[in-house]
C-alpha positions as CSV (number, residue, x, y, z in Angstrom):
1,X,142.1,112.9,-38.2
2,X,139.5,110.1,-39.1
3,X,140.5,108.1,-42.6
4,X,137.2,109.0,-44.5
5,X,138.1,108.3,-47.8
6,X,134.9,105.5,-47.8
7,X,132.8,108.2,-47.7
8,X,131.0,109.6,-51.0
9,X,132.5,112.1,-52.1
10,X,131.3,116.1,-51.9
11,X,133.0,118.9,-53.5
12,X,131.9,122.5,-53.4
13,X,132.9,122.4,-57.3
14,X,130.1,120.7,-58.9
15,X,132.4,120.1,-62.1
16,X,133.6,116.2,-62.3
17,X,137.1,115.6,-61.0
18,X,138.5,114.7,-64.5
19,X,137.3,118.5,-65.8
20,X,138.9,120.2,-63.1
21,X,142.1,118.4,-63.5
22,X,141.9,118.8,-67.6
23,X,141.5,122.7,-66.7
24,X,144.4,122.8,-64.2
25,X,146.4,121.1,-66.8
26,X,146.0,123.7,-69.6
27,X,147.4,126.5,-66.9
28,X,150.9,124.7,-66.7
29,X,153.9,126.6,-68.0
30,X,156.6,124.8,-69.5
31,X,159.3,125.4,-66.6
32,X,156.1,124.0,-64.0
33,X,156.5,120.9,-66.1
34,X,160.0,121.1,-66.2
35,X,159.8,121.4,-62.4
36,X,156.9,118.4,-61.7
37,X,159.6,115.9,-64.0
38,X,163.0,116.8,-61.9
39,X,161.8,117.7,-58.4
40,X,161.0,113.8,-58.2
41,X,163.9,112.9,-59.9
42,X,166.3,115.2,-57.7
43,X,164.3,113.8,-54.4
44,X,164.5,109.8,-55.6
45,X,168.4,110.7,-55.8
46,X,168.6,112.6,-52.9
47,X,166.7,110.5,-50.5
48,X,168.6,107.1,-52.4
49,X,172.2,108.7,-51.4
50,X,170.8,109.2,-47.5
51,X,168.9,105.8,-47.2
52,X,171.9,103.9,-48.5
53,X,173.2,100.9,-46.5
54,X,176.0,98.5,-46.4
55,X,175.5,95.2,-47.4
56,X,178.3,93.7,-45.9
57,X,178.8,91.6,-43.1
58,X,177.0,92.4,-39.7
59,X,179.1,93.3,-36.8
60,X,181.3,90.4,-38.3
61,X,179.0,87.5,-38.2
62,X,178.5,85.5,-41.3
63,X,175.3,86.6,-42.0
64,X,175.3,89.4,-44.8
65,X,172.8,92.2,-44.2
66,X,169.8,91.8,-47.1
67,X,169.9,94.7,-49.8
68,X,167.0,96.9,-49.4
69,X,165.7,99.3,-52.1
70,X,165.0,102.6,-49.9
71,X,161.9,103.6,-48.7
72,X,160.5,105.4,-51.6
73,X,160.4,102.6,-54.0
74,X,157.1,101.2,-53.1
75,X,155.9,97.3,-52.9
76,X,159.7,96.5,-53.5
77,X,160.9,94.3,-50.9
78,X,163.6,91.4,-50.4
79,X,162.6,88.8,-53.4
80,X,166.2,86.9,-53.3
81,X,165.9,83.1,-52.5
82,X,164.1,82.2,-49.1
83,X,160.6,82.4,-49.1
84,X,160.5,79.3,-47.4
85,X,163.0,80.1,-44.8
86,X,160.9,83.4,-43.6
87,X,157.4,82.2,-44.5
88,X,158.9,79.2,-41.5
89,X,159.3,81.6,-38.9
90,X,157.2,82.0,-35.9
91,X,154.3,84.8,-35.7
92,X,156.6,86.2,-32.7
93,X,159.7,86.7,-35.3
94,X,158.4,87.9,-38.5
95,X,154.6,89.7,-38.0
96,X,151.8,89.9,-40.3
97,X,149.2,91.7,-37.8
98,X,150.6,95.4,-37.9
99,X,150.7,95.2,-42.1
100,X,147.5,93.8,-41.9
101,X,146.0,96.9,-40.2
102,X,147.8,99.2,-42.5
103,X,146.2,97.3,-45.3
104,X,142.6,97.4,-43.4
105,X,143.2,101.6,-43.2
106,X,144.7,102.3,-46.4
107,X,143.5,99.9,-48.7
108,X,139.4,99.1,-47.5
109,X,139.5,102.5,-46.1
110,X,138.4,101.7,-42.6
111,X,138.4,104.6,-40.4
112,X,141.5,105.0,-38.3
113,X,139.4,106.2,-35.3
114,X,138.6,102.6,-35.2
115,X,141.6,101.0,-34.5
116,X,140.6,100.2,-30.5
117,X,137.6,98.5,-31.3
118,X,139.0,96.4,-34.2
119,X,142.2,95.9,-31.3
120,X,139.8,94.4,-29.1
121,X,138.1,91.5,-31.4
122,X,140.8,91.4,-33.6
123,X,141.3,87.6,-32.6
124,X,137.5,87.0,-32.8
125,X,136.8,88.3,-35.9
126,X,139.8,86.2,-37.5
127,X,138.4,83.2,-35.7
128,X,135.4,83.2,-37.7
129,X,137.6,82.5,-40.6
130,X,138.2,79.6,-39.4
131,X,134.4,79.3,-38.2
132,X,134.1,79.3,-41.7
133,X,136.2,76.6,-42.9
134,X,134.9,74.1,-40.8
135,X,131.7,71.9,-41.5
136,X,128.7,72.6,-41.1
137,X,129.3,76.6,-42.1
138,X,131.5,75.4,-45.5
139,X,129.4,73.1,-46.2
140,X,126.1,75.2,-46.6
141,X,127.9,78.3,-48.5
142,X,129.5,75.7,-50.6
143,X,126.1,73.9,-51.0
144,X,124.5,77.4,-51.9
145,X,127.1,78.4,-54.4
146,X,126.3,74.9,-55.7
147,X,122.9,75.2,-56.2
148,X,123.9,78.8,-57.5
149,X,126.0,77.1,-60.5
150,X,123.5,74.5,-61.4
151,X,121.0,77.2,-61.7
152,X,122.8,80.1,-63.9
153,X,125.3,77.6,-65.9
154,X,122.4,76.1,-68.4
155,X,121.1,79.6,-68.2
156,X,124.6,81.4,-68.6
157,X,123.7,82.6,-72.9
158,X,120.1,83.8,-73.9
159,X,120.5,83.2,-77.1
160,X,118.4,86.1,-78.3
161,X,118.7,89.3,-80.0
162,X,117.2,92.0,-78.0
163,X,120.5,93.1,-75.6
164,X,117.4,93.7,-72.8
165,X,117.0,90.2,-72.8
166,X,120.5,89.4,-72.0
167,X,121.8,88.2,-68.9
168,X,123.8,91.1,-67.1
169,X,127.1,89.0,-67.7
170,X,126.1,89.0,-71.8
171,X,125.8,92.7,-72.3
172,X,129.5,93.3,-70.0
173,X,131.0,90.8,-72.2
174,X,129.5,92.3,-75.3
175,X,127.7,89.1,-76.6
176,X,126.6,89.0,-80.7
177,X,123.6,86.9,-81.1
178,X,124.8,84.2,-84.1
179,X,121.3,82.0,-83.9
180,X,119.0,80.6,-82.0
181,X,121.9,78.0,-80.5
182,X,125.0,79.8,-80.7
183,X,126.4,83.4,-79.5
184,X,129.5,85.1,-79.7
185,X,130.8,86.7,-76.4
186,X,134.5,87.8,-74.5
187,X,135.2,84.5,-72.5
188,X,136.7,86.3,-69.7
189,X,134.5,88.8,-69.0
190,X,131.7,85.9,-68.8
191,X,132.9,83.9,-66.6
192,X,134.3,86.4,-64.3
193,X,130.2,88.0,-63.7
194,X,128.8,84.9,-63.6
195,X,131.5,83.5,-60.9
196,X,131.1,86.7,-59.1
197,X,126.9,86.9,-59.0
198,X,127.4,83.2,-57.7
199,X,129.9,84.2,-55.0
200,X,128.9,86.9,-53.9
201,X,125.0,85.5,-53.4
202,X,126.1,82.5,-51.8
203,X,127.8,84.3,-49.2
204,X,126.2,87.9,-49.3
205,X,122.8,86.8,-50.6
206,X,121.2,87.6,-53.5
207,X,119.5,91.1,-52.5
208,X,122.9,93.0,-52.3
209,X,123.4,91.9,-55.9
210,X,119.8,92.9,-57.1
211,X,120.2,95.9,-55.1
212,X,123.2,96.9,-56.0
213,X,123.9,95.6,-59.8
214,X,127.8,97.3,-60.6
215,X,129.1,96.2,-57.3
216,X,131.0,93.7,-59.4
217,X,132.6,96.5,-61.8
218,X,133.1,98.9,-58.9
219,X,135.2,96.0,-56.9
220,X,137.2,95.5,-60.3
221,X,137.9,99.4,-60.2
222,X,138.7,99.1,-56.5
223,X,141.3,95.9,-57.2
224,X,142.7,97.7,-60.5
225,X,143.9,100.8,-58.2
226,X,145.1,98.5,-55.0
227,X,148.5,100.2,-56.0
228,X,147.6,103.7,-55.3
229,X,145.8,103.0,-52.2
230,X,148.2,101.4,-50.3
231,X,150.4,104.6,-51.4
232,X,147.9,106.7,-49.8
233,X,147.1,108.8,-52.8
234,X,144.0,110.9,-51.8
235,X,141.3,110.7,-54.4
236,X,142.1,114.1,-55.9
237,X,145.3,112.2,-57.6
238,X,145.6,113.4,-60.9
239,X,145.5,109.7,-61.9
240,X,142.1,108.5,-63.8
241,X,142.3,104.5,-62.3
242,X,143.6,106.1,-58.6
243,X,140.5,108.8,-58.8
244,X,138.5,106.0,-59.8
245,X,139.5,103.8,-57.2
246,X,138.2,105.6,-54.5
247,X,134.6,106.0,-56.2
248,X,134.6,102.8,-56.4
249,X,135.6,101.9,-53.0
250,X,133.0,104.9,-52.0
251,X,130.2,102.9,-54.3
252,X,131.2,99.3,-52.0
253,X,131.1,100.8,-48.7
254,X,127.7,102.4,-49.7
255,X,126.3,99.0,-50.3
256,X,127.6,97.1,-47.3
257,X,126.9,99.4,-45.1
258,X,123.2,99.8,-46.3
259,X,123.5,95.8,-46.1
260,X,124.8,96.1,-42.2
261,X,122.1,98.5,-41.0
262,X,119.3,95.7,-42.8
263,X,121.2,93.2,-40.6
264,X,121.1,95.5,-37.7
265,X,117.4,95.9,-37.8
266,X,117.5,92.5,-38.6
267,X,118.5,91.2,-35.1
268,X,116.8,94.2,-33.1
269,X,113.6,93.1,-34.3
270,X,113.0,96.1,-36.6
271,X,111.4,96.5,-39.8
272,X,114.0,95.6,-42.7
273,X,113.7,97.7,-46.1
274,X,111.2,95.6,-48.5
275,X,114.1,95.3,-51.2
276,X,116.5,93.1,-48.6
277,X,114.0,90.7,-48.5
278,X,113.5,88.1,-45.4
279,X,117.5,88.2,-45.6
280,X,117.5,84.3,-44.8
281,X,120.0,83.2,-47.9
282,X,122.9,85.4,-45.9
283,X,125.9,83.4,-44.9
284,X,126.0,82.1,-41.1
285,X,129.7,83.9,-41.5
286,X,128.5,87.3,-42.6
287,X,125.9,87.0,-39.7
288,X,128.5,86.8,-37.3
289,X,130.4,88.9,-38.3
290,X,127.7,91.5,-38.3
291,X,127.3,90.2,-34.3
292,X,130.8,90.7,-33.4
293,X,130.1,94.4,-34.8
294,X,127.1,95.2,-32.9
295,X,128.7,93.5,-29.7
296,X,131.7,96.3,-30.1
297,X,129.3,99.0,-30.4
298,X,131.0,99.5,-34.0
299,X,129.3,102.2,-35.9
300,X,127.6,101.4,-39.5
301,X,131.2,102.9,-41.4
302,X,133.4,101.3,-39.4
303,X,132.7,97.7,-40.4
304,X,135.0,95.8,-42.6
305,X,132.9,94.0,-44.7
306,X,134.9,95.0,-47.9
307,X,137.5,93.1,-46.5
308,X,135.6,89.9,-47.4
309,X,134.0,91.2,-50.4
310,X,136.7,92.1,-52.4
311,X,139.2,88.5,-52.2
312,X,135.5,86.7,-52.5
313,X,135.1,88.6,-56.4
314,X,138.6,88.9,-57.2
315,X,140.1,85.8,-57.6
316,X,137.9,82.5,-58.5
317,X,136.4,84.7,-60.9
318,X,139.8,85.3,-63.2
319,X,140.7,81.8,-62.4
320,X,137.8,80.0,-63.9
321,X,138.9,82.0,-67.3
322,X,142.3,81.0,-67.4
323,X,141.4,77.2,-66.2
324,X,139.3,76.7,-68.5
325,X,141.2,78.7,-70.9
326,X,144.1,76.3,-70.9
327,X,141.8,73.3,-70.6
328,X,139.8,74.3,-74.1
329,X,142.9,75.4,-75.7
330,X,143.8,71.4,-75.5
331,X,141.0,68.9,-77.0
332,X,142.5,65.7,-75.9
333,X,143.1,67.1,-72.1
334,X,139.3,69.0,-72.4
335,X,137.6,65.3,-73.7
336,X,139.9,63.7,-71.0
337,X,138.2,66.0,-68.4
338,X,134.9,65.4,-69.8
339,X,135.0,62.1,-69.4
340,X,136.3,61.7,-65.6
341,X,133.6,64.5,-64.4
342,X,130.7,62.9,-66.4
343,X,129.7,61.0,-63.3
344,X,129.6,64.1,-61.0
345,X,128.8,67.0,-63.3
346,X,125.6,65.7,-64.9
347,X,123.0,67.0,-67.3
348,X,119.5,65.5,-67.0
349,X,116.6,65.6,-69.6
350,X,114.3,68.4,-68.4
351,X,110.2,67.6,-68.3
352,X,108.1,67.4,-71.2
353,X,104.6,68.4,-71.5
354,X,103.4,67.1,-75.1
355,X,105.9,68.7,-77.5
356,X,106.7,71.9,-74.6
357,X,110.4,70.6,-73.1
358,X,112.4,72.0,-69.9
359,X,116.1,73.4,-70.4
360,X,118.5,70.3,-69.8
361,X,119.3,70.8,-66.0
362,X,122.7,70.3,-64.4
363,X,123.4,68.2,-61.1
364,X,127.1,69.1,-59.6
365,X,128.9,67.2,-56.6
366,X,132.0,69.5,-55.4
367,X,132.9,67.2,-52.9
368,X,133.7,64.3,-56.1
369,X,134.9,67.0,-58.3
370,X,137.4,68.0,-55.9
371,X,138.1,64.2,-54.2
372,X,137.7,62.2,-57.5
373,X,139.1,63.8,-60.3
374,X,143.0,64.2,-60.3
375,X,142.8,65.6,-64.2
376,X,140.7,68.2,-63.1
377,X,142.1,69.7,-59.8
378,X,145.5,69.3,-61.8
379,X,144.7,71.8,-64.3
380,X,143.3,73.8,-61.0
381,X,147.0,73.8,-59.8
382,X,148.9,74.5,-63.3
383,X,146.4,77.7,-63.7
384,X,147.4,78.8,-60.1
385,X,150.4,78.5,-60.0
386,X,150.8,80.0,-64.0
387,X,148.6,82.9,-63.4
388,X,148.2,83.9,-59.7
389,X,150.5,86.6,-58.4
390,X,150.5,86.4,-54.2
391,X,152.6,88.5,-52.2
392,X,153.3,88.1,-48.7
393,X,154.3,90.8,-46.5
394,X,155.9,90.9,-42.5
395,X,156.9,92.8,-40.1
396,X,160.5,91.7,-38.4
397,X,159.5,91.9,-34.9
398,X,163.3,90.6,-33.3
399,X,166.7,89.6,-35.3
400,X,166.9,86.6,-37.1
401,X,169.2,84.9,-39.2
402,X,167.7,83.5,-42.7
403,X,170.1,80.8,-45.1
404,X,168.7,80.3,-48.5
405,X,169.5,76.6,-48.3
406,X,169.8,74.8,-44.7
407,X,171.5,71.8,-46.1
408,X,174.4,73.9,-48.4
409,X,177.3,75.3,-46.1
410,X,178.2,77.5,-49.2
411,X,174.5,78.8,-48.9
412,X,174.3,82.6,-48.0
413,X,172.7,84.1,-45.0
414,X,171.2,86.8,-44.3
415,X,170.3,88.8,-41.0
416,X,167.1,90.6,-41.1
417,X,166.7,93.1,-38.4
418,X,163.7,94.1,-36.2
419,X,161.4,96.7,-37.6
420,X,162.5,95.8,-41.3
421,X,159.8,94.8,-43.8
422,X,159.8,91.5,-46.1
423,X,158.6,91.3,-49.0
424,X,157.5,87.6,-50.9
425,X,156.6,87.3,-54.2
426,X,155.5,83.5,-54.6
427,X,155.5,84.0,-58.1
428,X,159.3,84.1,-58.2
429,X,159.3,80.6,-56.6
430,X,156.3,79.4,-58.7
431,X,157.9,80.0,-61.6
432,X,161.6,78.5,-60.6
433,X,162.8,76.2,-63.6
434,X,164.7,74.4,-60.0
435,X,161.2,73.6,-58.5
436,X,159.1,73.5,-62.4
437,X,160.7,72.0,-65.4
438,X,159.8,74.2,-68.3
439,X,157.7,76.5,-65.8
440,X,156.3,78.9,-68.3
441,X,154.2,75.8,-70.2
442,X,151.1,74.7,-69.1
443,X,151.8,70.8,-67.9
444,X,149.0,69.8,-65.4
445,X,151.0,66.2,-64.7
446,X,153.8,67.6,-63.0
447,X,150.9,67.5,-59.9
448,X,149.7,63.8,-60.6
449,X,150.8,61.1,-58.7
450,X,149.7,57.8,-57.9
451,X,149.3,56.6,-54.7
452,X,150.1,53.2,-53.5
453,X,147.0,51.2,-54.8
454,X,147.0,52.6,-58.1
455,X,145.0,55.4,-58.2
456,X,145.9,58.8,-59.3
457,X,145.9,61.6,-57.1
458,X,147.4,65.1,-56.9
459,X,149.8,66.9,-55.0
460,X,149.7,70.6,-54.7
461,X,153.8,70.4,-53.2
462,X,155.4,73.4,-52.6
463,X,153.4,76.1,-54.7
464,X,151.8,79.1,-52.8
465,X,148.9,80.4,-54.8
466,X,147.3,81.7,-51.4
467,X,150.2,82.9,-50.0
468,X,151.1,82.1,-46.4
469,X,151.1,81.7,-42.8
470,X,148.3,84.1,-41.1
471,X,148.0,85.6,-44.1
472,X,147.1,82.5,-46.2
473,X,143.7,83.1,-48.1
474,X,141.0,81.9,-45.6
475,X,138.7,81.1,-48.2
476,X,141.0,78.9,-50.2
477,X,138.6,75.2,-50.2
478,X,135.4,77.5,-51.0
479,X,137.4,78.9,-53.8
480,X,138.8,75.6,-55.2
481,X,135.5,73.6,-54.9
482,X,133.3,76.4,-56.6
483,X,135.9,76.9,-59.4
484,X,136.2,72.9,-60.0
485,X,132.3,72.8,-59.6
486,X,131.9,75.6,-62.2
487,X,134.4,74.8,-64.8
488,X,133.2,70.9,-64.8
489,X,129.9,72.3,-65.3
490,X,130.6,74.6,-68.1
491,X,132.9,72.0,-69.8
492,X,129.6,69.7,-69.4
493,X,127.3,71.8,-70.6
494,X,128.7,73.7,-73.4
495,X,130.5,73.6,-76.3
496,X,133.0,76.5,-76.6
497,X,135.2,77.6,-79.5
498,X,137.6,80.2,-80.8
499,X,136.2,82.6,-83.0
500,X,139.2,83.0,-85.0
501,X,139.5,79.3,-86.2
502,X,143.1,80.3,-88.6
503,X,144.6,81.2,-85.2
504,X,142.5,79.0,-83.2
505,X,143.4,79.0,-79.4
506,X,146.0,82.2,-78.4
507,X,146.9,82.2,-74.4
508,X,147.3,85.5,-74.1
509,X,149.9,87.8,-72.1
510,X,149.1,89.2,-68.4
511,X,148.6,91.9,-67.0
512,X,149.5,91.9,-63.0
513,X,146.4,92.2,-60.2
514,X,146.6,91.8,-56.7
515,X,146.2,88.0,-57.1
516,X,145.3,86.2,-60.0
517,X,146.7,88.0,-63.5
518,X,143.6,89.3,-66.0
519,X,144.2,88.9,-69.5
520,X,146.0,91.7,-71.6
521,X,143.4,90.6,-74.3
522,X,139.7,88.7,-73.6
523,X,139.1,85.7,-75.7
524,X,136.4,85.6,-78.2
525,X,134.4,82.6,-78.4
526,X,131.5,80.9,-79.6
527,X,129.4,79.0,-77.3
528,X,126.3,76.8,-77.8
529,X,124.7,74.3,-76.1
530,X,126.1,70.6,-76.4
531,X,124.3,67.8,-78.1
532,X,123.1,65.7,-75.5
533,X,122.8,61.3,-75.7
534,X,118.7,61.7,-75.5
535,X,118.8,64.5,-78.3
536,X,120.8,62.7,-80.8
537,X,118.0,59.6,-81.7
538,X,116.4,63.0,-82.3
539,X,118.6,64.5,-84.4
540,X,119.3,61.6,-86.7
């Protein structure tokens, strides 16, 4: 039976799901409740009594078999001490390639039928990623997403009081005009539209944005209910964020496939739809992709795109927040930063006409920022490795041994079997006061170091914000360089403080996503435009 969860949904009940579910609800009886809270509990002890396995010794070798939580505790896996060890193995020994297709079915919702096509290029659609990483195809998205940033940042608050003014980042983040210089707005939420309009522009182009204006807020639904998709919970889940996961995910698969068939009549020579435009600012990589499709005779709603989409939005855009969170939240390391970008992040006088001036405009160089200043990408690293949350996942595809540390004979070793799952939470090794000294403070040094003439430079060592192996993020040096490009130019550019001055900067607690963590609570700031050297004679 063909996954079709992507599809929009039709019921023969015209009633939304929530007011069916609220009118089931009022039918329950006390021993139906009764029944819904134990039959769970009864099956959970059951099934835990069945599944149970010894953890001793295997067949008398030395290596101890790995506890396993049974199968019905989901995304639990083996998080004791060797991350290393397995993430070191051969593709042969421990697989990534059969959980990435139950990902690509459960998760994105691509339709099982299509599991021969997607078997046959398998290897050439993954070697675009790489395609991708390589100059000359980085180096135009990255140049695009540059151009992108030194366009919206100077135009990033309206500063006016009429909310249909605002930029479509002001009214999510619920800005409060102050004056005609300064605005109160939710820091997070800011950053993370404006990151994702540039992202998603810069590699989409900008008509699926103008076309389709929540595909942001739909792909944050999407992420938020990544939990109850991979647990196959069907939309009618009496579950508000699983429901409302799969509208969302019906909403992104509406606008990428409506994106696909412009790109199809693209390259057949057919008339495109007038609101796509020429379709010319799409990504070289999204254009092959889209030729890989049409080689495989792949139908409109069996292409993957979401698959790109939704690491493109979810992660640069949280980690500009918290970078520039915990760079703001520090004066000395924020006028330190300042002053090592200034030469690569700069604002030029716009042209005067008589007494009629341009906005100040802003010139960014992401090969410098990343290259040239160690301050910076350190503060990169301390926020990744602080706020992101990666998991990896394999397959065990033939027995193998695993010691927790090769060069202790008193380490322990364990024997993981074929067709047992692993699970990696970098986190735990990210945040190992063994590997971090004090690892739950922000100290961006602990990545400096200087290099034999000198210099400064940094050293990302053994942190694995992007996970790894096949699975390692394939997008990883277009994230970094738009996130240093954008927070140097917003550092720059604006002058940011907390709204509560008494409390002044609070770091606040996070809440888990499928990557980087969101905030439990958005900061509130207020953000005008700096005072720049040829505005100052002016001022005085």
């Amino acid at each position: 039976m063909e996954d079709d969860f992507h599809e929009p949904l039709t019921a023969h009940d015209s009633r939304p799901p929530f007011s069916i579910w609220q009118s089931i609800l009022t039918r329950l009886t006390p021993n139906i409740i009764l029944a819904l809270f134990l039959g769970p509990i009864l099956i959970v002890f059951l099934t835990r009594y069945l599944s149970e396995r010894s953890l001793g010794n295997d067949d008398g070798k030395k290596a101890r078999r790995v506890w396993m939580p049974p199968y019905w505790i989901p995304f639990v896996g083996h998080g004791i001490d060797f991350p290393g060890s397995v993430m070191s193995q051969k593709e042969s020994v421990v697989q990534f390639r059969p959980m990435a297709r139950t990902d690509y079915n459960k998760f994105f919702g691509i339709p099982k039928s299509s599991k021969a096509k997607y078997d046959k290029c398998w290897d050439e659609l993954n070697s675009l990623f790489g395609y991708f990483m390589k100059d000359p195809q980085l180096g135009d998205v990255l140049k695009r997403s540059n151009s992108l940033l030194e366009q919206t940042i100077p135009q990033m608050i309206s500063f006016v009081d009429s909310e249909i003014d605002l930029q479509p980042w002001e009214r999510y983040a619920s800005a409060r005009y102050i004056s005609n210089n300064e605005t109160e707005i939710y820091l997070c939420a800011m950053m993370r539209d404006v990151m994702g309009h540039t992202s998603v522009s810069a590699m989409f182009g900008s008509a699926l944005m103008e076309a389709y204006p929540d595909l942001l807020h739909d792909t944050y639904s999407f992420d938020k209910g990544m939990y109850y998709l991979l647990a196959g919970l069907p939309w009618f889940t009496p579950w508000p964020p699983a429901i409302m996961a799969h509208m969302a995910r019906s909403n992104l698969w509406a606008a990428l496939d409506d994106q696909q068939r412009a790109l199809d009549a693209l390259a057949e020579g057919k008339p495109v739809g007038y609101s796509w435009g020429q379709l010319d600012d799409v990504s070289e990589f999204i254009m092959k992709r889209n030729e890989v499709y049409r080689k495989h005779n792949f139908e409109i709603k069996e292409r993957g795109e979401l698959s790109v989409l939704w690491p493109l939005i979810i992660n640069s855009s949280l980690l500009v927040y918290w970078q520039l969170l915990y760079i703001l939240a520090d004066p000395e390391l924020a006028d330190k930063i300042r002053a090592e970008v200034a030469p690569y992040a700069i604002v030029e006088q716009g042209e005067s006409i008589g007494k009629i001036s341009e906005a100040p405009k802003l010139k960014l160089d992401h090969e410098s920022l990343s290259k040239r200043c160690p301050h910076l990408r350190s503060t990169y690293l301390e926020a990744l490795r602080l706020t992101s949350k990666p998991w990896s996942v394999r397959k065990v595809a033939s027995d193998v041994t695993i010691s927790q540390d090769k060069m202790s004979d008193a380490a322990a070793s364990y024997m993981l079997h074929k067709g047992e799952y692993i699970t990696l939470p970098h986190e735990l090794h990210m945040t190992d006061p063994k590997y971090f000294q004090d690892p739950d403070k922000f100290e961006p040094e602990r990545f400096l170091v200087t290099k034999e003439d000198g210099t400064l430079s940094t050293d990302a060592g053994t942190i694995r914000p992007y996970g790894g192996g096949p699975s390692m993020c394939k997008g990883r040096i277009f994230a970094e360089r738009e996130c240093l490009a954008a927070v140097a130019g917003v550092l720059m550019f604006w002058d940011i403080k907390a709204v509560d001055k008494k409390a002044g900067w609070v770091i606040p607690k996070q809440l888990k996503m499928s990557a980087v963590s969101k905030p439990a609570q958005d900061t509130r700031v207020r953000i005008k435009r700096r005072v720049f050297d040829w505005e100052k004679d002016t001022i005085l």
